[in-house]
C-alpha positions, -999 to 999 in steps of 0.1 A, spaced: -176 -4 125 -143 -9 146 -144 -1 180 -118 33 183 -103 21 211 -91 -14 199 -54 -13 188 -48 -19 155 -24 -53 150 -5 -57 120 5 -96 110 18 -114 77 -14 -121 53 -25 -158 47 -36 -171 20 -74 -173 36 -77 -137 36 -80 -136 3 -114 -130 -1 -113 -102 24 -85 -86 10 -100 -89 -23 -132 -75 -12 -116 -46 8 -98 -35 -22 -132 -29 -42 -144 -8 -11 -113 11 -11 -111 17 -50 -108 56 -54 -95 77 -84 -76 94 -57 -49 64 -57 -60 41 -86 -44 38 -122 -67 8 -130 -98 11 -134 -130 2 -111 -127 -32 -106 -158 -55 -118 -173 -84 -116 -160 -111 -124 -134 -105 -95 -100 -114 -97 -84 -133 -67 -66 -106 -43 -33 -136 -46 -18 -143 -80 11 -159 -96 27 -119 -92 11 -115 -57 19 -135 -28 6 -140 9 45 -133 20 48 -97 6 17 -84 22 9 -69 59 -26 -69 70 -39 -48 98 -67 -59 120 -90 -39 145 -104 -69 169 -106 -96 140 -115 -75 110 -90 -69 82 -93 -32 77 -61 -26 55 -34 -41 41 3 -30 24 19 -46 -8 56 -44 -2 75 -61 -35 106 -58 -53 105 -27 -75 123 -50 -111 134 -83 -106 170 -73 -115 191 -89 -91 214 -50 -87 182 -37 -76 176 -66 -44 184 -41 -16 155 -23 -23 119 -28 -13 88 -11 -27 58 -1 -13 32 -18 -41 0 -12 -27 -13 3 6 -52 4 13 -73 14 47 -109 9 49 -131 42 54 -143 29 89 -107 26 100 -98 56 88 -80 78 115 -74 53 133 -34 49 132 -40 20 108 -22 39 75 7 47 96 9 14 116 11 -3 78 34 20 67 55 15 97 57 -24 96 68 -25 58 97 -5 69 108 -26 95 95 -60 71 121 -41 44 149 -41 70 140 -73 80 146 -85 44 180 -72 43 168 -39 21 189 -6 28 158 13 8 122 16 2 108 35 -23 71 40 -35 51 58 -59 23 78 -53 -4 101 -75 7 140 -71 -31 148 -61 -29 124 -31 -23 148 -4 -30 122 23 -11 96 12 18 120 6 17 138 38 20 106 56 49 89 37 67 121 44 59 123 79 73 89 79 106 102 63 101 94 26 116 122 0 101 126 -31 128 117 -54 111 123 -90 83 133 -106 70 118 -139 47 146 -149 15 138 -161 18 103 -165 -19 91 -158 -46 106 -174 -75 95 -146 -114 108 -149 -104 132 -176 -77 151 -155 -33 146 -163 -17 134 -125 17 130 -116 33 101 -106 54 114 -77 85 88 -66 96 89 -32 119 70 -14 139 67 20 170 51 32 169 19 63 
C-alpha cells in the first residue's frame, strides 16, 4: 500500500506501462462506472490502435501506477477539435483518498488547454455519486441526461453528460 504521505505525480503514460495499466483496470472494474463487462482472460492490451500512450495521464505514489485518465477526442469530426473528453479515469482502492482522482482530473484540464481545447466534456453513470461530486467540484455542469441508457446488473442507469469551458 502507498505510503499517505508521498505526493502523488502525474506524468504522460509510456508505452511500458501497459501491463500495469492494463492490470489496474481489472482491479478497478466496478459496475459502479463500467458499461462493459468484467473483463476476462484472455486480456486485451491496455494500448490499441484506438488507445494511445499520448492521450493518457498516469498518477504515481513513489513508483507505483495507482491511476490513470483517458482524455480523447469525443468524434473525429474535425468541427468538434476544440473539445477534449474525459474517456476513462480509474484510481486504485489503496490510493483512494489520497488526492489522486482530483490530481488526474486536474491535469487533463490543463493537458486539454494545452492541446488548444476551449472544452471538456465527459460522461458519467447517474448512480456514480463519487465520480459526480468530484467533476463538479472541479467545475463540470451536467449538460444532459440520456435516461436509462445502460441497463447494468439488472438495474436502468443514466448516462449523465457534463461538461465545462477552458
Amino acid at each position: 500500500m502507498p505510503d499517505p504521505f508521498i505526493p502523488v505525480a502525474i506524468r504522460a503514460a509510456q508505452p511500458a506501462d501497459d501491463a500495469a495499466l492494463s492490470l489496474l483496470d481489472r482491479e478497478t472494474w466496478s459496475t459502479l462506472h463500467a458499461v462493459m463487462p468484467e473483463p476476462q482472460p484472455p486480456y486485451s492490451p491496455f494500448f490499441g490502435d484506438r488507445d494511445d500512450p499520448r492521450d493518457t495521464l498516469v498518477a504515481e505514489l513513489g513508483h507505483q501506477i495507482v491511476g490513470y485518465v483517458r482524455l480523447g477526442l469525443p468524434t473525429p469530426l474535425a468541427s468538434n477539435a476544440h473539445v477534449r473528453q474525459i474517456q476513462g479515469l480509474a484510481v486504485h482502492d489503496d490510493a483512494r483518498g489520497k488526492g489522486v482522482g482530483r490530481a488526474l482530473v486536474r491535469a487533463a484540464i490543463a493537458e486539454a488547454r494545452e492541446r488548444g481545447a476551449r472544452r471538456i466534456t465527459l460522461r458519467v453513470l447517474g448512480h456514480n455519486t463519487p465520480a459526480r461530486a468530484l467533476y463538479a467540484s472541479e467545475g463540470f455542469v451536467v449538460e444532459g441526461v440520456l435516461p436509462q441508457e445502460f441497463l447494468i446488473g439488472g438495474e436502468y442507469v443514466d448516462d449523465v453528460l457534463m461538461g465545462s469551458p477552458l
